[in-house]
C-alpha positions as CSV (number, residue, x, y, z in Angstrom):
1,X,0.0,0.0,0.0
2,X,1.6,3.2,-1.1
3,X,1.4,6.3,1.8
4,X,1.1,9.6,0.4
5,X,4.1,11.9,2.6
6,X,2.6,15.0,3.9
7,X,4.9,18.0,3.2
8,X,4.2,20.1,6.6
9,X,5.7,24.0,6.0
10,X,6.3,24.1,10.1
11,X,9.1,21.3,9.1
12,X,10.8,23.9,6.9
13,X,10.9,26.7,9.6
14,X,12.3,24.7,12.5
15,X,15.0,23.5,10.0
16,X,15.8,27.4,9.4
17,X,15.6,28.2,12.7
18,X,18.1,25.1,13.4
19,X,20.7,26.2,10.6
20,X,20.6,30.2,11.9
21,X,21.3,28.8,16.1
22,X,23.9,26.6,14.3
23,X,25.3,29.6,12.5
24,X,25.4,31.6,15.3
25,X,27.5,28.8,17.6
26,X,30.0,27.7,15.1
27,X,30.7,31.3,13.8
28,X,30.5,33.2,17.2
29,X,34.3,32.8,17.6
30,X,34.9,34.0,13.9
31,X,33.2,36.7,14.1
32,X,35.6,40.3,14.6
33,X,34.7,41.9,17.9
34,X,32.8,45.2,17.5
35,X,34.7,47.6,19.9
36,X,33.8,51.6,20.5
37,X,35.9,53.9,18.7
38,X,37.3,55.9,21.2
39,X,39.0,52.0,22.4
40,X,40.5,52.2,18.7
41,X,41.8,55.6,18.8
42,X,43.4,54.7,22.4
43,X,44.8,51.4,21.1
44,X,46.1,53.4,17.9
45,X,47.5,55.9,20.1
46,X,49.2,52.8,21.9
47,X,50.8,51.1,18.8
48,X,48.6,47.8,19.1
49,X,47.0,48.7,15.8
50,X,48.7,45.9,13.1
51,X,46.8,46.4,10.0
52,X,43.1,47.5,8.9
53,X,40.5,48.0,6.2
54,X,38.8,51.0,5.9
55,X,35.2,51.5,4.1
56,X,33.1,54.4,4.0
57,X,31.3,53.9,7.4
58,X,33.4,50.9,8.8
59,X,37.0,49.9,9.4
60,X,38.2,46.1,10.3
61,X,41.3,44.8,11.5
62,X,43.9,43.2,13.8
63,X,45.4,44.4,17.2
64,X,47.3,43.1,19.6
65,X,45.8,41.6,22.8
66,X,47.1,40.2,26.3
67,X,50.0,37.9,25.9
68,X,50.9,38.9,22.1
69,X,47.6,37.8,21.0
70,X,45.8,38.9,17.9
71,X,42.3,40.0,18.1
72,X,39.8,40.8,14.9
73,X,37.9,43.7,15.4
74,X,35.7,46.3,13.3
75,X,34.3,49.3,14.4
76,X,32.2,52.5,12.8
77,X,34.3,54.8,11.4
78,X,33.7,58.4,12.6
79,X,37.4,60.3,12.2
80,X,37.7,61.9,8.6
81,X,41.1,62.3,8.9
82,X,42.3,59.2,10.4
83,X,45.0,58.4,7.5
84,X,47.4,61.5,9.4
85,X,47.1,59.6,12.4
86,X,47.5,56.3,11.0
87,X,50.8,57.3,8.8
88,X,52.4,58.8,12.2
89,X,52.0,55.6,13.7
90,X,53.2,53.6,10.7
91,X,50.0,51.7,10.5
92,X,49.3,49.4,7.0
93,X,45.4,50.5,6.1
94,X,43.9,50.1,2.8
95,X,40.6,51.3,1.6
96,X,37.8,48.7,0.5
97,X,34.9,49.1,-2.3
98,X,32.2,47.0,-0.9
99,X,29.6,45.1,-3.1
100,X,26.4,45.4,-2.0
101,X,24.6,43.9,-5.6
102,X,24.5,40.1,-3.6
103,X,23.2,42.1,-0.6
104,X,20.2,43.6,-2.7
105,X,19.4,40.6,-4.6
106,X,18.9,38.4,-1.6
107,X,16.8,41.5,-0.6
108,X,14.3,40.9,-3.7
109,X,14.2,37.1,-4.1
110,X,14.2,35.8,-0.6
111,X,10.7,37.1,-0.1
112,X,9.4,36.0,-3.7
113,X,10.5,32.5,-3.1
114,X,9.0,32.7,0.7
115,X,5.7,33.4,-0.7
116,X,6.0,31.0,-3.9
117,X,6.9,28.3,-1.2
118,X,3.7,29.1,0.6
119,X,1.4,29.4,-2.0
120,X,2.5,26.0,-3.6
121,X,2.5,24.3,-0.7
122,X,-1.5,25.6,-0.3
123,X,-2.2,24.5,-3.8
124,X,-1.0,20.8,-2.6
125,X,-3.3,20.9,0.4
126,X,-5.9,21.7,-1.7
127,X,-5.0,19.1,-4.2
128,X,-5.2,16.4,-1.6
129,X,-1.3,16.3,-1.9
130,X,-1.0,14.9,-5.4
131,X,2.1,16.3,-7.2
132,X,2.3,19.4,-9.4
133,X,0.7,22.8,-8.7
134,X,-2.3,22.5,-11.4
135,X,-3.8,19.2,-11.5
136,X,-7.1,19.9,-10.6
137,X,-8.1,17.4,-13.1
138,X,-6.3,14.5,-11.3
139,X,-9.3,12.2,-9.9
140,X,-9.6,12.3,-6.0
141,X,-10.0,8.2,-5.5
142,X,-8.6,6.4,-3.1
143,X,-6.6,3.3,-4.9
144,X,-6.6,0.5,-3.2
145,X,-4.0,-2.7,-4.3
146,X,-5.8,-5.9,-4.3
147,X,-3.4,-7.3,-1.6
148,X,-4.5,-4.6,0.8
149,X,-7.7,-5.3,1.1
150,X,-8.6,-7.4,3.8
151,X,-12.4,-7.2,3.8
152,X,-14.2,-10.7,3.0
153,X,-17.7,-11.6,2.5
154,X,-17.3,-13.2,5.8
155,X,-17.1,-9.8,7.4
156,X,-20.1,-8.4,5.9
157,X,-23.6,-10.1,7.6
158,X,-26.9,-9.5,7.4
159,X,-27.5,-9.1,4.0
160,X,-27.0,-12.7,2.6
161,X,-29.2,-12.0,-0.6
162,X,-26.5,-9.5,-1.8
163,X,-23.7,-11.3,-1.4
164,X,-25.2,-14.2,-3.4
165,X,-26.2,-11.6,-5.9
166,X,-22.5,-10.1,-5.8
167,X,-20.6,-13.4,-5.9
168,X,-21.5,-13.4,-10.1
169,X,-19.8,-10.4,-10.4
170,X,-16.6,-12.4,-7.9
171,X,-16.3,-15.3,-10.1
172,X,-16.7,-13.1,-13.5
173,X,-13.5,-10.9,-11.8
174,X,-11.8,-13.6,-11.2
175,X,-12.4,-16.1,-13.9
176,X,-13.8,-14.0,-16.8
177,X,-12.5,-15.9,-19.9
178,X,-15.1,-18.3,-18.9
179,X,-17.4,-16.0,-19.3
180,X,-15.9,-14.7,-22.7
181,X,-15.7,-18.2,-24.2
182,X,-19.5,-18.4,-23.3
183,X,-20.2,-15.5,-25.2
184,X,-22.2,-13.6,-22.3
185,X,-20.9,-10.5,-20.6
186,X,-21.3,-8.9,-16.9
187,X,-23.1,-6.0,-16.4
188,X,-21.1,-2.9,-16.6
189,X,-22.9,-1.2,-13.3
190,X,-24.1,-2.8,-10.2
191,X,-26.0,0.1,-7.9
192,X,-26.1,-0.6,-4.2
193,X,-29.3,0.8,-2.9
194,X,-30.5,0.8,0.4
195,X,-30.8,3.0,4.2
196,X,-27.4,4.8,5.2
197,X,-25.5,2.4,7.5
198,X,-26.3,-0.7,6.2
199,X,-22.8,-1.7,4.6
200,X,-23.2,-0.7,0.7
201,X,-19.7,0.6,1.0
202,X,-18.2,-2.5,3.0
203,X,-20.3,-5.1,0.9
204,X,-18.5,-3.0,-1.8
205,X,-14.8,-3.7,-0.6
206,X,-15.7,-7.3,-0.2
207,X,-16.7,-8.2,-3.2
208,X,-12.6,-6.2,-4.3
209,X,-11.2,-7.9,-1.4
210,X,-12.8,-11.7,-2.8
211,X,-11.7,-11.0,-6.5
212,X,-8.4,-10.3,-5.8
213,X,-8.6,-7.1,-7.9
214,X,-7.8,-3.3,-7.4
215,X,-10.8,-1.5,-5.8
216,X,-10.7,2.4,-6.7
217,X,-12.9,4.2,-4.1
218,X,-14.0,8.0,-4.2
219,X,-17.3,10.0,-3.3
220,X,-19.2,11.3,-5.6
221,X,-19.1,14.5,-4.3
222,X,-15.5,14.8,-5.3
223,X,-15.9,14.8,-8.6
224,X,-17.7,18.4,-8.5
225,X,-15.2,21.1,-8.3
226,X,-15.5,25.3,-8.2
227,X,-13.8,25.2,-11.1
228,X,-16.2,24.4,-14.8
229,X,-15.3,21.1,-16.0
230,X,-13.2,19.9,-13.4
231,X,-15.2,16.9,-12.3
232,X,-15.5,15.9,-15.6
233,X,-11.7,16.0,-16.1
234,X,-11.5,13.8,-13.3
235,X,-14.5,11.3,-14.7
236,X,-12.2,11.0,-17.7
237,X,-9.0,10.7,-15.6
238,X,-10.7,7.8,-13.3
239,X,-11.7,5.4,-16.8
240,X,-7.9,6.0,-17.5
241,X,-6.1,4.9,-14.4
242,X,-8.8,1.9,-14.5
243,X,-8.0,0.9,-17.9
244,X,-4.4,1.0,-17.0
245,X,-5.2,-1.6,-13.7
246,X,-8.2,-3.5,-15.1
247,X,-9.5,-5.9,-14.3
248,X,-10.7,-4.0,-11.3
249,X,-13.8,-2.2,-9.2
250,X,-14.6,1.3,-9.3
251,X,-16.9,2.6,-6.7
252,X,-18.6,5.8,-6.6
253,X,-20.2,6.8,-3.2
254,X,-22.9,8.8,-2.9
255,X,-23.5,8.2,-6.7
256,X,-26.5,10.9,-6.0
257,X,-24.5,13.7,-5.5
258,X,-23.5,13.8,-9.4
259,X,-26.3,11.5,-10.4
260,X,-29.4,13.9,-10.0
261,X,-32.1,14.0,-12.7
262,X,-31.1,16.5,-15.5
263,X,-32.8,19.7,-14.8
264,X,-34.4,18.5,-12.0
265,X,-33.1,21.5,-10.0
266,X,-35.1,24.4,-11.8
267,X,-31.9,24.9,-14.0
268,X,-32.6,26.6,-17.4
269,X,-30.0,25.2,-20.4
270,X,-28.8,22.1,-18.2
271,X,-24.8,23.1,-18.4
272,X,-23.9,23.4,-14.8
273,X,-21.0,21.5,-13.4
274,X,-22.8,19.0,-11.9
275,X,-24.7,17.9,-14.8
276,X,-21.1,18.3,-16.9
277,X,-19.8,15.5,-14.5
278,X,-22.8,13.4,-15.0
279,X,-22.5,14.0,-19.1
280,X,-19.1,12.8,-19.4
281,X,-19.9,9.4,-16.7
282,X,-22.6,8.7,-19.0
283,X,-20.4,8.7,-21.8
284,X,-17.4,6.9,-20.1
285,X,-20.0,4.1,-19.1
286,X,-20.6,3.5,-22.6
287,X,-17.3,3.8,-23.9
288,X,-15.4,1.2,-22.1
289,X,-15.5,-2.4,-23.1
290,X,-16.5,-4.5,-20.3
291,X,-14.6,-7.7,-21.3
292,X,-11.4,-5.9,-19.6
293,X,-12.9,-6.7,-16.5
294,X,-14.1,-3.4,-15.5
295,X,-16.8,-2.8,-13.2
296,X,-18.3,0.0,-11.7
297,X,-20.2,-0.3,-8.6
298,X,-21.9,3.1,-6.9
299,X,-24.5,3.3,-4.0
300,X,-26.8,5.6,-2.9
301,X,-29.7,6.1,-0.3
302,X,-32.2,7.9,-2.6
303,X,-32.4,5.9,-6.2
304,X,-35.9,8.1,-7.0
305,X,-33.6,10.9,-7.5
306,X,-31.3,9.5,-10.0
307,X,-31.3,10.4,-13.5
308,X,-33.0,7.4,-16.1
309,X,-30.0,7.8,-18.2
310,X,-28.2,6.3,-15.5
311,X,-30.4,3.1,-14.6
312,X,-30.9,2.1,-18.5
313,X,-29.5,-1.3,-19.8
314,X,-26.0,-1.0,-20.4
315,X,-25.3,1.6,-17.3
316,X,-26.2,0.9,-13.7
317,X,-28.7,-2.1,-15.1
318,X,-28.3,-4.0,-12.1
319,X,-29.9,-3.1,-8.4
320,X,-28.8,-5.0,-5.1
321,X,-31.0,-3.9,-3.0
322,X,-29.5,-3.8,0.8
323,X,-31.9,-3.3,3.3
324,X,-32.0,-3.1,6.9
325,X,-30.9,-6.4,8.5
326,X,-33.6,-9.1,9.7
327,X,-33.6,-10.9,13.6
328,X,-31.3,-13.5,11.9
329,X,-29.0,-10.7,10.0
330,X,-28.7,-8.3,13.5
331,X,-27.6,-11.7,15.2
332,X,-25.2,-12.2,12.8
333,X,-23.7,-8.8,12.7
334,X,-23.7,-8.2,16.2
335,X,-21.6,-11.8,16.7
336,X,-19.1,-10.1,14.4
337,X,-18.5,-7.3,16.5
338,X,-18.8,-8.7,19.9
339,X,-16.0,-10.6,18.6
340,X,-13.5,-7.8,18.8
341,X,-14.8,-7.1,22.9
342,X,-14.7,-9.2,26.1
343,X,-18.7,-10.3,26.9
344,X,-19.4,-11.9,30.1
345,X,-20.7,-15.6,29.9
346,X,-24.5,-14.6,30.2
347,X,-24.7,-12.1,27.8
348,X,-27.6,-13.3,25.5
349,X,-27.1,-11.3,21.7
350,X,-30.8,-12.9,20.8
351,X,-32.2,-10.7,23.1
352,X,-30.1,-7.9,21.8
353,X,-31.1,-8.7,18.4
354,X,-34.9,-8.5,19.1
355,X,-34.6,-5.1,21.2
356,X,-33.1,-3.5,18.4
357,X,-35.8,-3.9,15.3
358,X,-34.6,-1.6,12.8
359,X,-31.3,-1.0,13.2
360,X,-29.0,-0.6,10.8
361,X,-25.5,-2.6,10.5
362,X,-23.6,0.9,11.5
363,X,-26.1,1.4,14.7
364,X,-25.5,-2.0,15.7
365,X,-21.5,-1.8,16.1
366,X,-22.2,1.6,17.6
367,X,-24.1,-0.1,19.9
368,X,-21.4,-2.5,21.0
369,X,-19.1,-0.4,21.2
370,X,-21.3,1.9,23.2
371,X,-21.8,-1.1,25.7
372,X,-17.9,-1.9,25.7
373,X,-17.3,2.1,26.6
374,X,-19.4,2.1,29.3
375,X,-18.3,-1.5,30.7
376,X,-14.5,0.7,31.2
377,X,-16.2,4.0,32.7
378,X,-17.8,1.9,35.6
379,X,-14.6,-0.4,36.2
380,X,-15.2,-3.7,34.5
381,X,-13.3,-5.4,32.5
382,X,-16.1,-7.7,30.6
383,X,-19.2,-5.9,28.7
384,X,-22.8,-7.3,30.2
385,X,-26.0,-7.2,30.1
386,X,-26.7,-4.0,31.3
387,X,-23.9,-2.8,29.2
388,X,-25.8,-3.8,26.5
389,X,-29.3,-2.7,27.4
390,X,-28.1,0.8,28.0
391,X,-26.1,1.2,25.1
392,X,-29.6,0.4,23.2
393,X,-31.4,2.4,25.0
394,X,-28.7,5.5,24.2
395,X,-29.0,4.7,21.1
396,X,-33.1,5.0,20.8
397,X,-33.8,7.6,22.8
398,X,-30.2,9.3,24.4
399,X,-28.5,10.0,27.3
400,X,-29.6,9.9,30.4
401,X,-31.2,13.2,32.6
402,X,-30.0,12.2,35.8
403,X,-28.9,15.8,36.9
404,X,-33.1,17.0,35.6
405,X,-34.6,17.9,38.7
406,X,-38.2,16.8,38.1
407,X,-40.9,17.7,40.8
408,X,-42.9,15.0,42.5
409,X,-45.8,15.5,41.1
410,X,-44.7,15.9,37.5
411,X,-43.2,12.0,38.2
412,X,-45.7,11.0,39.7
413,X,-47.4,11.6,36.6
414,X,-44.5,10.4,34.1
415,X,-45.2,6.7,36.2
416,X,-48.6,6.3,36.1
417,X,-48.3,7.6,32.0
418,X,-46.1,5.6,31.0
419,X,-47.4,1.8,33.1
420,X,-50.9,2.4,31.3
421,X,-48.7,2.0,28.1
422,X,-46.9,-1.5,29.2
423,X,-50.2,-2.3,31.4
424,X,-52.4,-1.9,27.8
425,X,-49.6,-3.7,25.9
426,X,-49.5,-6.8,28.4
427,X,-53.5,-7.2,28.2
428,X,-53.7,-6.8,24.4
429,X,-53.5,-9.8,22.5
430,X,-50.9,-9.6,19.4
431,X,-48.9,-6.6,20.9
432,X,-45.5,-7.1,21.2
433,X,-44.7,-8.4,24.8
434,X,-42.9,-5.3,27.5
435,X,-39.4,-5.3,28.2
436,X,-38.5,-2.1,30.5
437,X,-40.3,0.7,31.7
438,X,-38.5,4.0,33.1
439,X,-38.7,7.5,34.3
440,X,-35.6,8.8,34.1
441,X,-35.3,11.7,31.5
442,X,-33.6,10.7,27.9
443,X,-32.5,13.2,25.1
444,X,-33.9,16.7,24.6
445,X,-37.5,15.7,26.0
446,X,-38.6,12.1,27.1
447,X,-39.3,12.4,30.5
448,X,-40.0,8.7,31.0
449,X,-40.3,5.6,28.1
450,X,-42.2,2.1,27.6
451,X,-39.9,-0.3,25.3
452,X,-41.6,-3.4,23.9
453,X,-39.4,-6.4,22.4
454,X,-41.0,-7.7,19.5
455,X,-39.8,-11.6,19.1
456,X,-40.3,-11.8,15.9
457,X,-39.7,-9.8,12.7
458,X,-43.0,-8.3,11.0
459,X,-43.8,-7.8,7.3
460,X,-47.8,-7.7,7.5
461,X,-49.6,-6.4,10.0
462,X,-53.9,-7.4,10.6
463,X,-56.6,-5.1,11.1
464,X,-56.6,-5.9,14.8
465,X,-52.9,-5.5,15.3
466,X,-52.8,-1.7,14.0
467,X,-56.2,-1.4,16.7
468,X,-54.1,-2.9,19.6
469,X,-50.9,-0.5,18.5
470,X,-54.0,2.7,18.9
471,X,-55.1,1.0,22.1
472,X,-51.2,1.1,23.9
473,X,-50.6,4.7,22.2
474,X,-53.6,5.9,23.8
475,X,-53.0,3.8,27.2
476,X,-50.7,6.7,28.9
477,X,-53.2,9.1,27.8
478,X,-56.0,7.6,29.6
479,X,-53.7,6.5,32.5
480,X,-53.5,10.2,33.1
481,X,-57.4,10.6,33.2
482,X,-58.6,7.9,35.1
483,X,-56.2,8.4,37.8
484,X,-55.8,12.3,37.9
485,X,-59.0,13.5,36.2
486,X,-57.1,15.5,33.8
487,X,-54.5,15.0,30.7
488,X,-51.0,17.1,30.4
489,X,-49.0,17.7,27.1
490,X,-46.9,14.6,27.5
491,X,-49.4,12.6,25.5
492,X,-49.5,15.1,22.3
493,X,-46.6,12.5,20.5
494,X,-48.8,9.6,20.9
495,X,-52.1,11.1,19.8
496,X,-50.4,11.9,16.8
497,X,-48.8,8.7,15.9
498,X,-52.1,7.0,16.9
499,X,-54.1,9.4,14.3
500,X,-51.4,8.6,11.9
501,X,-52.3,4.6,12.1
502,X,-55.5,5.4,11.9
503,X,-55.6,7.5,8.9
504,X,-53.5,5.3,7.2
505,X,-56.1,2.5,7.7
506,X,-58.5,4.0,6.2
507,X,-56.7,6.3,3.4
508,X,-54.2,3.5,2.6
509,X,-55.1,-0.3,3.4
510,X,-58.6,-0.5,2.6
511,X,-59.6,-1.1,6.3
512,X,-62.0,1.8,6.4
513,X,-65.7,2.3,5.5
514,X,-65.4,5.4,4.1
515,X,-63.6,5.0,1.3
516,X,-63.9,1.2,1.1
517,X,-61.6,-0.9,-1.3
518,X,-60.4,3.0,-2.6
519,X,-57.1,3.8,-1.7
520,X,-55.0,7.4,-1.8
521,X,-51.5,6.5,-0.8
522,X,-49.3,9.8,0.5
523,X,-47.2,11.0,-1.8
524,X,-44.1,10.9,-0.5
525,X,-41.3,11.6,-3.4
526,X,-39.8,15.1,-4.0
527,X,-42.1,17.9,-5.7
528,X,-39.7,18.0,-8.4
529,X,-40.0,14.2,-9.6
530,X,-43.7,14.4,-9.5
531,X,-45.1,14.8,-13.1
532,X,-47.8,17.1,-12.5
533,X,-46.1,19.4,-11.0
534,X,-48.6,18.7,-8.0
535,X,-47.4,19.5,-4.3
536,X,-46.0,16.6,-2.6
537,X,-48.4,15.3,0.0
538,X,-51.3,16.8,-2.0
539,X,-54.6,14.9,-1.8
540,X,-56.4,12.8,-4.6
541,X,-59.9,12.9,-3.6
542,X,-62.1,15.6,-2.5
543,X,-63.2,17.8,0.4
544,X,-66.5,15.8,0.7
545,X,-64.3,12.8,1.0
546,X,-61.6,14.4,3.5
547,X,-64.5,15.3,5.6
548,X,-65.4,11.8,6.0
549,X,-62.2,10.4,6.4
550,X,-61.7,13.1,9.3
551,X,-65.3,11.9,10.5
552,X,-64.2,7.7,10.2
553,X,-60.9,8.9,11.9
554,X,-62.1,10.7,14.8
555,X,-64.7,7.3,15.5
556,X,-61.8,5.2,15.5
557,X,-60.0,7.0,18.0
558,X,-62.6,7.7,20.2
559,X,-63.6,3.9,20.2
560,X,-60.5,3.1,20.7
561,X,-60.3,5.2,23.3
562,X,-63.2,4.1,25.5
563,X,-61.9,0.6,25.0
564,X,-58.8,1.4,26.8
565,X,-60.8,3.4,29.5
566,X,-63.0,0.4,30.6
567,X,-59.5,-2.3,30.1
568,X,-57.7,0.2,32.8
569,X,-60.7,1.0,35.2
570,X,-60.6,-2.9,35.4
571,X,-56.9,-3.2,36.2
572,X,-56.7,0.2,38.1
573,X,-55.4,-1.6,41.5
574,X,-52.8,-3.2,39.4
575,X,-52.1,0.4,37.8
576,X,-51.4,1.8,41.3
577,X,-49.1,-1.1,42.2
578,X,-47.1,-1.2,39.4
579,X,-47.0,2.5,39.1
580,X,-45.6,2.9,43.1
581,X,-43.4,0.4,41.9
582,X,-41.9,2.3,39.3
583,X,-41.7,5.4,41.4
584,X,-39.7,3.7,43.3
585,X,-37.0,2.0,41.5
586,X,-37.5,4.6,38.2
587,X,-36.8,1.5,36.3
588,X,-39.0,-1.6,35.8
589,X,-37.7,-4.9,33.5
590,X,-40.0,-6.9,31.5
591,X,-40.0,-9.9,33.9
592,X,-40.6,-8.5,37.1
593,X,-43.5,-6.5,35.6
594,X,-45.6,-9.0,34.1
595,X,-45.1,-11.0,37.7
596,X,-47.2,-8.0,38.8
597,X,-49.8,-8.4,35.6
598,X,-50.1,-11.9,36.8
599,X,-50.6,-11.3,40.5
C-alpha cells in the first residue's frame, strides 16, 4: 500500500531556525569583535593597531591583545582624517569598495521564493497532496492494491441476498474468460441501494477484497469542483487509471451527489458542473469495453432521485438492494462485533437482536461499542448485560437526565403515563410483549419511556394488530385521566402517531368504511419528480371525502379510546401497584413487571 508523505511547512521553519542557532555557535568565535571607537583611537595611540581596512562607514582589522595575541575587530568609522594619524603611527590601512549587488538581490528574491513556497505548498493541500501545482483534473479516488484489502464476504452479515447476488460479479472478476468463451458479458454497473449504515460501501470492498482485484474508491461528491469542468476531467481521468489496472472495481459513493435528474433542479440550459460531470460518466460508461474486466459499482440512499439515463441497460442495469438487517441478519452482525470485545458468559445477543428492530448494521457496532465504553467507565473489565441494554437504550432515545430535577408531582405523573402504556400492551393480545419501563429523562425531552421487544420480525400487520398498537398509544393518555381527572401535554406524541395509524387505515389499506376498497396513498417523493407538478403530500380525492375520512378517523380514535378506559378502570389496582413500583425504582424490566400483571 503506497502512503502519500505529507509535506508540513512548520518542518521547513524549525529546520531554518536550526541552521541560523547553528550559525550563530559555530561562527561566534569568527566573528571580529565590535569595539567603540574611542578604544580604537586609544589602542592606535598605543601602537597595538597591526593592519586595517577601511570603508566608507566601517574599518576592520587586527590588534594586539594580552600575551601577544591577535584580536579581529571592526568598528564604525567616525574620524575623517584618520589616515594622518594612522601614517604617524606607521600603521598598513587600505581602503575597500564593498559590493552590495548580492546584498540587494537576496533583498528581492528571498521574499518572492518565501511566498512562492507558501502558495504552492497551499495549492498541494488543496489538491489532496498529489504532485504538481495544477492538477485539478487529477481524480480524488482512493486506490486500493488488491493485496490490501482485507475485507471478506465473511465480514459483511446481514445481508445474505446481496452477497449471493454479488458473488456473479466475484467469479466473472476472477475467472472471466469463462465467461468470454460463453459469449455472455457482466453487467457494466451494479447500484447498491438501500438505508445509510447498512454496509453498501463494506459489501462494496468485499466483493474487491474476494476478487483479488484493485478497488478504486471516491465520493461522488469529489468529482464536483468550483472550477467548470473539473469533475468531468476527473471522470475521464478515473476510466484511465482503470483501464491502466483493469481488471478492477470502481466505486462511486454517494453516486446521488452527481447522479441527479437533469434539470431536475429548476436549471434553465442544463450546463452546470454538476450535470457536466454526469454527461461525461454517462459517456465513459458506454465507452469502455467491459470484457477488460471493469466494473463499476456506486451506491446511494435515494435511487428516486437518479437520473434514467443512469439506470438504463447498459449503465447501472443491475440493483442489489440492501436493506436493513432481519432478527437472523442483526444476530449475525452483532456476533461479528462482539468478537473484537470481552462479553461476560451470560450475555444473551438474541435478546439484543430483538430489542433492536430496525437498526441498521452501523447502529449495531455503535451499539457494542457503546456497551464496551461504558463497561471501562464503571470499572469492569467484561461488557454485560446491562452494558448492552443501556447502550440500546442510548441509542433510541439518548443520554440519560440524571442531573433534571423533576418535581414530585410531575413524576408521579411520568409513572402512572407511561405503566398504562406496558399495562395496555401486556392485556392486548398480538402486541408485542414489554421489556422495561422507566422514568428517568432521555435526550432533549422524554421524561419517562415504555420499550416493547418484539420476538419476531414483522412484514404484515392485521386489522386488529394496528387497533391494539392505537389501544397502547392511547394507554398513557388515559392512564392520566382515570387516575388524575385530567390529561397534560406529554401525550400530544402519541395522539399523533395514533391518528397517523389510523388514517393510514383508512386512506391507505382499505380497512375503512369510508372510502372502502379506494385507496389514496401519501405522496411521499420530492415535488420536483412528481409529473404534474402537484405539491408533494397533495390529496387525490375531494373535500366531501376528506371530511369523512376526518369523520371515520375521529370514531376510531374515540372507540379506541373508550376501549382502553373500561381495560384500565378494570386493572386500576394493578395500575397503582405497578406505578408505586416504578416510582420507586424509576426503572422496571419486563420480567418483574408482568409477575405483577399476573398477581
Amino acid at each position: 500500500m503506497e502512503h502519500n508523505t505529507r509535506f508540513n511547512i512548520w518542518y521547513v521553519l524549525a529546520a531554518i531556525w536550526g541552521v541560523v542557532l547553528l550559525q550563530d555557535l559555530i561562527f561566534d568565535q569568527l566573528r571580529p569583535q565590535i569595539i567603540p571607537y574611542s578604544e580604537f583611537i586609544d589602542a592606535l595611540t598605543r601602537d597595538k593597531i597591526e593592519e586595517i581596512s577601511i570603508s566608507n562607514d566601517r574599518i576592520t582589522g587586527k590588534m594586539k591583545g594580552e600575551n601577544d595575541s591577535e584580536i579581529l575587530f571592526t568598528t564604525v568609522r567616525v574620524d575623517t582624517d584618520l589616515s594622518k594619524v594612522l601614517a604617524e603611527h606607521k600603521v598598513e590601512f587600505s581602503g575597500r569598495l564593498e559590493n552590495t549587488f548580492l546584498n540587494s538581490l537576496l533583498s528581492w528574491m528571498i521574499p518572492i521564493f518565501f511566498f512562492f513556497g507558501v502558495w504552492y505548498l497551499l495549492m498541494r493541500r488543496m489538491q489532496g497532496g498529489q504532485a504538481g501545482i495544477m492538477n485539478f483534473g487529477k481524480n480524488k479516488a482512493k486506490i486500493i492494491g488488491e493485496k490490501d484489502i482485507s475485507t471478506r464476504f465473511s465480514d459483511v452479515a446481514g445481508a445474505d441476498e446481496a452477497k449471493e447476488e454479488l458473488k456473479e460479479i466475484v467469479d466473472y472478476l476472477a475467472h472471466p474468460e469463462a465467461y468470454l468463451e460463453v459469449g455472455g458479458q457482466m453487467p457494466k454497473g451494479v447500484l447498491l441501494v438501500g438505508p445509510p449504515g447498512t454496509g453498501k460501501t463494506l459489501i462494496a470492498r468485499a466483493v474487491a477484497g474476494e476478487a483479488g482485484v484493485p478497488f478504486f474508491s471516491i465520493s461522488g461528491s469529489d468529482f464536483v469542483e468550483m472550477f467548470v469542468g473539473m469533475g468531468a476531467a476527473r471522470v475521464r481521468d478515473l476510466f484511465v487509471q482503470a483501464r491502466e489496472k483493469a481488471p478492477c472495481i470502481i466505486f462511486i459513493d454517494e453516486l446521488d451527489a452527481i447522479g441527479k435528474a437533469r434539470g431536475a433542479g429548476g436549471m434553465v440550459g442544463g450546463h452546470d458542473e454538476r450535470e457536466q460531470t454526469l454527461n461525461q460518466l454517462l459517456v465513459e460508461m458506454d465507452g469502455f469495453d467491459s470484457k477488460k474486466g471493469i466494473v463499476i459499482m456506486a451506491a446511494t440512499n435515494r435511487p428516486e432521485v437518479l437520473d434514467p439515463a443512469l439506470l438504463r441497460s447498459g449503465r447501472f442495469d443491475r440493483q442489489v438492494l440492501i436493506d436493513r438487517p432481519d432478527l437472523a441478519g442483526r444476530r449475525a452482525i452483532l456476533e461479528i462485533h462482539a468478537a473484537k470485545v470481552k462479553l461476560e458468559d451470560d450475555v444473551d445477543l438474541e435478546v439484543v437482536a430483538q430489542k433492536t428492530a430496525g437498526f441498521s448494521g452501523a447502529d449495531l457496532a455503535n451499539a457494542v461499542n457503546e456497551a464496551a465504553l461504558l463497561a471501562v467507565r464503571n470499572g469492569r473489565k467484561k461488557v454485560s448485560n446491562k452494558d448492552l441494554d443501556e447502550a440500546v437504550d442510548r441509542i433510541i432515545g439518548g443520554l440519560e437526565k440524571k442531573n433534571r430535577v423533576i418535581n414530585p408531582a410531575e413524576k408521579k405523573i411520568v409513572a402512572y403515563h407511561e405503566v398504562g402504556h406496558a399495562l395496555v400492551a401486556a392485556l392486548t393480545e398480538g402486541s408485542e410483549p414489554v421489556h422495561k419501563i422507566s422514568i428517568i429523562p432521555r435526550g432533549l425531552a422524554a421524561l419517562g419511556y415504555t420499550q416493547q421487544r418484539p420476538t419476531e420480525d414483522r412484514y404484515l400487520m392485521s386489522r386488529s394488530e394496528l387497533l391494539a398498537k392505537i389501544d397502547v398509544l392511547l394507554g398513557g393518555r388515559v392512564a392520566e385521566e382515570i387516575m388524575f381527572g385530567s390529561v397534560t401535554t406529554g401525550a400530544g406524541n402519541d395522539l399523533m402517531r395514533a391518528t397517523d395509524i389510523a388514517r393510514a387505515m383508512i386512506v391507505e389499506y382499505g380497512m375503512g368504511k369510508t372510502l372502502g376498497l379506494s385507496t389514496y396513498p401519501r405522496q411521499r417523493s420530492p415535488v420536483f419528480l412528481q409529473s404534474d407538478g402537484g405539491i408533494a403530500g397533495g390529496k387525490d380525492y375531494s373535500d366531501e371525502t376528506a371530511a369523512l375520512i376526518d369523520q371515520e378517523t375521529k370514531q376510531i380514535l374515540e372507540q379506541r379510546n373508550l376501549h382502553v378506559h373500561r381495560m384500565l378502570e378494570e386493572k386500576k389496582n394493578t395500575l397503582v401497584a405497578i406505578a408505586e413500583k416504578l416510582l420507586e425504582k424509576e426503572v422496571l424490566f419486563g420480567t418483574e413487571f408482568m409477575d405483577m400483571v399476573k398477581a
